[in-house]
N, C-alpha and C positions, 0 to 999 in steps of 0.2 A: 638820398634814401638808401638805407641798406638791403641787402639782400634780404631778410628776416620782414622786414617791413612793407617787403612786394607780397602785393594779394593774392599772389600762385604761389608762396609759399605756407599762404594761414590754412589752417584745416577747416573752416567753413570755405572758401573758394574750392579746394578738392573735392571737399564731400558734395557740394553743388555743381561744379564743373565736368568732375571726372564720376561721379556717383559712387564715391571711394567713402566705406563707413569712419565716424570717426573716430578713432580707440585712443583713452585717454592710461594712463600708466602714471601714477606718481607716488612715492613715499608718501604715506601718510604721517602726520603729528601723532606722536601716541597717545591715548587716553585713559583716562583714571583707573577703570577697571581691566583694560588689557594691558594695562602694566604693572596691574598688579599679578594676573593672571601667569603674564612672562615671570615674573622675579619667583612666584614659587612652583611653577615649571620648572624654571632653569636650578633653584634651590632644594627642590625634593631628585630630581636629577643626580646634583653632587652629593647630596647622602644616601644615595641609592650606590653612589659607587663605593661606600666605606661600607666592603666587608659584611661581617655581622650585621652590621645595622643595615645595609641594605636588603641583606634578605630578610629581615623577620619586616621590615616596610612592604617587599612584595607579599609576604606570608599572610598580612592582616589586611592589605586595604588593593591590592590585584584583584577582580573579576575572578571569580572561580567555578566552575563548574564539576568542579569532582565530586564532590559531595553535596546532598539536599543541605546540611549545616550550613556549608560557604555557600551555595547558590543565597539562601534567603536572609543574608545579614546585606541590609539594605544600603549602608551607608559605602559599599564597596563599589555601589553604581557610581556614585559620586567621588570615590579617592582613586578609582584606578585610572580617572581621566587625566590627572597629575603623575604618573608614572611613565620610564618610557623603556623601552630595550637598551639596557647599557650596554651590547653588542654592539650594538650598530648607530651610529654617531647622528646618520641619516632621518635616523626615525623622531628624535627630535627637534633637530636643525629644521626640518623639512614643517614638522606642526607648529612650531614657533613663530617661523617669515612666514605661514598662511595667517598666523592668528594676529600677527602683525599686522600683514597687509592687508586684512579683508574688516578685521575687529572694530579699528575706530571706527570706518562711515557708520556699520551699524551702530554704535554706541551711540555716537552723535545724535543723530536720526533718531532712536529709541527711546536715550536716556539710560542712566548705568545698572538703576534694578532692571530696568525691562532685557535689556541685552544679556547679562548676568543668568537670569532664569533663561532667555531663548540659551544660551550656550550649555550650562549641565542640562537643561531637559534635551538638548538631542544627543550628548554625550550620555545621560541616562539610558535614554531611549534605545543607543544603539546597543547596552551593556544588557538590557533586560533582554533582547530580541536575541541574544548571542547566548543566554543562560537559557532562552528557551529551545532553539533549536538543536542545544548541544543535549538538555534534559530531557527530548524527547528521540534523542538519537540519528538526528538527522546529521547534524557535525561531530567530533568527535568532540568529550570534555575534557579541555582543562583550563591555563588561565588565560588572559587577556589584561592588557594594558595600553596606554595611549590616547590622545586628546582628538584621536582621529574622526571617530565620530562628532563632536562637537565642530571641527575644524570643518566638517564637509557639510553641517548643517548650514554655518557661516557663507561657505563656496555659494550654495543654490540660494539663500538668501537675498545674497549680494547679485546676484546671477539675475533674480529677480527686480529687486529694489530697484540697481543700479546696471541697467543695458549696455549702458558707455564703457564700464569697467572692463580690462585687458587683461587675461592670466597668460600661461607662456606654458606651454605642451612642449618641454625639454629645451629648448632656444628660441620657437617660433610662440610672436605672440595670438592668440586666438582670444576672441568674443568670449564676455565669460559664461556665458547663457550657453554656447558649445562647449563650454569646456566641464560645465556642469552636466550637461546630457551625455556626456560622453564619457565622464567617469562615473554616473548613473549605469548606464546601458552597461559599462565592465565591472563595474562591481555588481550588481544582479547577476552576470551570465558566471562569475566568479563564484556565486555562491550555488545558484542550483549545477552547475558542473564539481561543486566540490573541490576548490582547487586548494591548491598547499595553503594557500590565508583568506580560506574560505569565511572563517568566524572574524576574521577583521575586513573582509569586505558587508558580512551581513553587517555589521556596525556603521561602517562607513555609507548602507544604501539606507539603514534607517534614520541613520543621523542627515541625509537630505529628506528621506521621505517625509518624517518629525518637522523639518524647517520648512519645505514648499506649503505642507499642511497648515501651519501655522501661519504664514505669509499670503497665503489664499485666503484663508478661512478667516483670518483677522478682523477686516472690512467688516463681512456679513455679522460677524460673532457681534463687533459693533452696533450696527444698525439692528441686530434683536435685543441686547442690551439696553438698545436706549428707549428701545418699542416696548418695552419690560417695565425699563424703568417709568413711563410714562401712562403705562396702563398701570402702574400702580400708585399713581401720583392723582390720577384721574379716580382711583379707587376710594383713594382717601379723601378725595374733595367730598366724593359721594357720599364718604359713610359721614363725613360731618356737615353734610346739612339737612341729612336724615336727622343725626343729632339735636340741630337746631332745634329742627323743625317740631321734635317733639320736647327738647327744655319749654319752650314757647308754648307748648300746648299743659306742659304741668303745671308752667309758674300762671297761667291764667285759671287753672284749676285751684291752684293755691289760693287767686285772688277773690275766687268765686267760695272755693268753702275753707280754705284754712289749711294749714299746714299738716293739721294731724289727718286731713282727708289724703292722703297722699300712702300708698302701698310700697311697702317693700321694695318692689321693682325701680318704681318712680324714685327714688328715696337714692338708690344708686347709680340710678340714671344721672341725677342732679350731682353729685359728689364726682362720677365720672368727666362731666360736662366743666366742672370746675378745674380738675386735675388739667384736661386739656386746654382749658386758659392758661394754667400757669405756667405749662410747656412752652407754648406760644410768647408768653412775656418771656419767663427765661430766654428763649431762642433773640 
């Protein structure tokens, strides 16, 4: 028996023996839509550094808050999340290995439209939240770029979903549920302090706040959904055996004086009552 194979080395014996949580860390398989997500990340990236072409790319599709023109063209919510600071190498390296590592399970778990809309609406979310604070003077205006907010909706998601999962706060690894709370708590106290990246922290708190909402409220949105759908299914039983009930009471009038005794109303009653048959057979 090898070392590996004694039951004080598995992490069920620890987490039972020593009351030690059990934190799981591994590479994930990448998946269809975060890899497509990476390829034009890392591909609007490298034409952002060519020059000309990089800047008139930041010029039309960066976050802008200078102007009421650039705040309300809407599709800037969605292209500045693919832009990153070609200063600083950090800034995308770093939203990459999140979107990496946190991107499959959700995909998995979701399925690739549903994970696709959770990722630009909290990277939306946190772009609209930053054009308002900036247009009503609370930040100062100007642009913003970066996948940050969608990347941080991901964190709390995950944070939720998945308990077991392990982030790493500089070398040390940490719970990712603490590590969610905790770049919550600093990016809020970042933004009502005002601080140098004040408008990429208000991004980075709505793009969790946008994700926990979502992740919370999902369930419930469900279960009225289906009470919806069901008091309307029950709606419709009711209107047709109202229907019935009155075909039956015309075609017995029919049988008693005749078809031309039959009014206008009655007349489209019967023609409606038929349409709905055929519905019925089609289906």
């Amino acid at each position: 028996m090898g070392l590996y194979d004694r039951d004080y080395t598995q992490s069920e014996f620890r987490q039972q023996r020593f009351g030690l949580p059990q934190m799981r860390f591994n590479f994930p398989r990448v998946t269809p839509v975060v890899k497509w997500l990476l390829i034009a990340n890392l591909g609007v990236f490298v034409l952002t550094l060519i020059g000309p072409l990089g800047d008139l790319i930041y010029n039309w599709c960066a976050v802008d808050a200078r102007s009421w023109s650039r705040t309300l063209q809407p599709w800037r919510l969605f292209t500045y999340q693919f832009l990153h600071d070609t200063t600083s190498l950090w800034h995308i390296v770093l939203n990459m290995f999140a979107l990496y590592m946190l991107g499959p399970a959700l995909e998995r778990s979701w399925g690739a439209r549903k994970y696709l809309t959770f990722y630009l609406a909290c990277g939306a979310s946190g772009g609209i939240m930053y054009l308002l604070l900036a247009r009503i003077g609370f930040l100062g205006a100007g642009t913003m770029v970066g996948a940050s907010g969608a990347i941080y909706g991901l964190l709390v998601a995950c944070a939720i979903l998945f308990p077991h999962f392990v982030g790493f706060l500089f070398i040390f690894p940490v719970p990712m549920r603490v590590l969610a709370i905790l770049f919550a708590v600093m990016s809020f106290f970042a933004v009502i302090t005002r601080s140098a990246n004040a408008g990429g922290e208000a991004t980075h708190f709505t793009g969790m706040a946008v994700g926990a909402a979502y992740v919370l409220l999902s369930p419930r949105w469900g279960k009225f959904s289906m009470k919806r759908r069901a008091g309307s299914w029950e709606k419709r039983i009711e209107e047709s055996r109202k229907l019935q009930v009155e075909v039956d009471r015309i075609l017995a009038k029919v049988h008693r004086s005749g078809l031309h005794s039959l009014t206008g109303a009655e007349k489209r009653t019967l023609r409606r009552a038929t349409q709905e048959e055929i519905k019925r057979h089609n289906l």
